[in-house]
N, C-alpha and C positions, 0 to 999 in steps of 0.2 A: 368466589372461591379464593381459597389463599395461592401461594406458591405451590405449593404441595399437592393440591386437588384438595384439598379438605373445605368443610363450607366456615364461613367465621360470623360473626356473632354481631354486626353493627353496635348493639345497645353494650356488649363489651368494648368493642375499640373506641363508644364516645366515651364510658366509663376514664378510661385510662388517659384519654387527652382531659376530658376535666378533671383529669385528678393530677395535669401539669405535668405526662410527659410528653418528651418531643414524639414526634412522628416519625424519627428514625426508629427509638424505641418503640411505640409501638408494634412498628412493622416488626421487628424483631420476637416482640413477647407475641403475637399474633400469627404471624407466619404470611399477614397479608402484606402486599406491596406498597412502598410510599406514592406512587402514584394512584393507589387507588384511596386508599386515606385521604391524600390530597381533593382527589377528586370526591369523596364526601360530604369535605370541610366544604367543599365549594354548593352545597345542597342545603337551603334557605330549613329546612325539616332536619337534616341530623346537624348544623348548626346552633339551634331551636331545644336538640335533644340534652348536646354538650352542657349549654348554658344554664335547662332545667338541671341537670345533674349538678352542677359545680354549683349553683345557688341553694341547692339541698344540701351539697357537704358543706358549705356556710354556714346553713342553719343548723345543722349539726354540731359544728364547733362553735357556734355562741353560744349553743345550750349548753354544752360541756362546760367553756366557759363562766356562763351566769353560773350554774352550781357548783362549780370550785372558787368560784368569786366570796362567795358567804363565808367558806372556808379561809380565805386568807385575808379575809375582813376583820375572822375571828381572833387570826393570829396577829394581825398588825395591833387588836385590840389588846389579847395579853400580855402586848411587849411594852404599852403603856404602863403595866406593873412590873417592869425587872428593876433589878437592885442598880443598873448603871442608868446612871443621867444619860449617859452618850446612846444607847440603844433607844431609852424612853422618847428623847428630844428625838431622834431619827422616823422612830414611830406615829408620832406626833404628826411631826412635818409631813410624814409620809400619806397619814392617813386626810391633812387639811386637804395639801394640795389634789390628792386623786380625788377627794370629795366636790373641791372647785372644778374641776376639768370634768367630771361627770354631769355637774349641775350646767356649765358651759354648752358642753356638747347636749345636754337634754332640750336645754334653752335653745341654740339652734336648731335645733332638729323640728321643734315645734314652730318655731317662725321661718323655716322653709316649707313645712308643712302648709301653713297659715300663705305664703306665699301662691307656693301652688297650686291650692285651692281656690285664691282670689283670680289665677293664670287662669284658670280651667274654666272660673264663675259665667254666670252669663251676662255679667254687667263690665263693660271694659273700665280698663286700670283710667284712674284720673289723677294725672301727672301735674298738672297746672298751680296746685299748691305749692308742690316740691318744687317747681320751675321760679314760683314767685319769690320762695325762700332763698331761692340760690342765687337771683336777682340781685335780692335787696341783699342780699353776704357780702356782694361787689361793690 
């Protein structure tokens, strides 16, 4: 029950802390008490709830994201035809390096991936090459 007698809503108050605000706030938009929010946060299950929440408005905004990404993919591309050198050269550069930094981040993501999976494998990690390597470096 909030302050008021009124009953409040848990899967709203985790709403609102995964969506970044404080617990004073809450209590306030809610009517429930910071002690008892607190004592929520403190529950291994609406902990659990928060998190699924806030990693759905993630996925949310990536997807937003990837789909306006095409769009100014678009644009960086018809700036390679404007009449000034100085826009064209910006656009240029602009669209190399987010190209680099994409392929980069792709490329880790996949040999952390790679990583991972050999962590998890059922054959343990054999170090003893890289040991030898680092031997003979000295």
């Amino acid at each position: 029950m909030s302050q008021d007698g009124t009953e409040y809503d848990d899967d709203h108050i985790a709403l609102l802390v995964a969506a970044g605000q404080s617990v004073a706030a809450v209590a306030e938009q809610t009517g429930v008490s910071r002690r008892t929010i607190y004592r929520r946060l403190e529950q291994a299950e609406f902990r659990t709830r928060v998190r699924d929440l806030r990693a759905d408005m993630v996925d949310q905004a990536a997807g937003y994201l990837s789909r306006t990404a095409v769009k100014a993919v678009r644009t960086m591309e018809s700036l390679l035809d404007s009449d000034s050198d100085t826009v064209r050269l910006g656009a240029a550069r602009s669209i190399l390096e987010t190209g680099m930094r994409l392929r980069e981040s792709a490329e880790f993501a996949q040999r952390l991936a790679d990583v991972e999976a050999r962590l998890e494998g059922p054959e343990p990690l054999d170090f003893s090459a890289a040991a030898e390597r680092a031997r003979n470096a000295c």
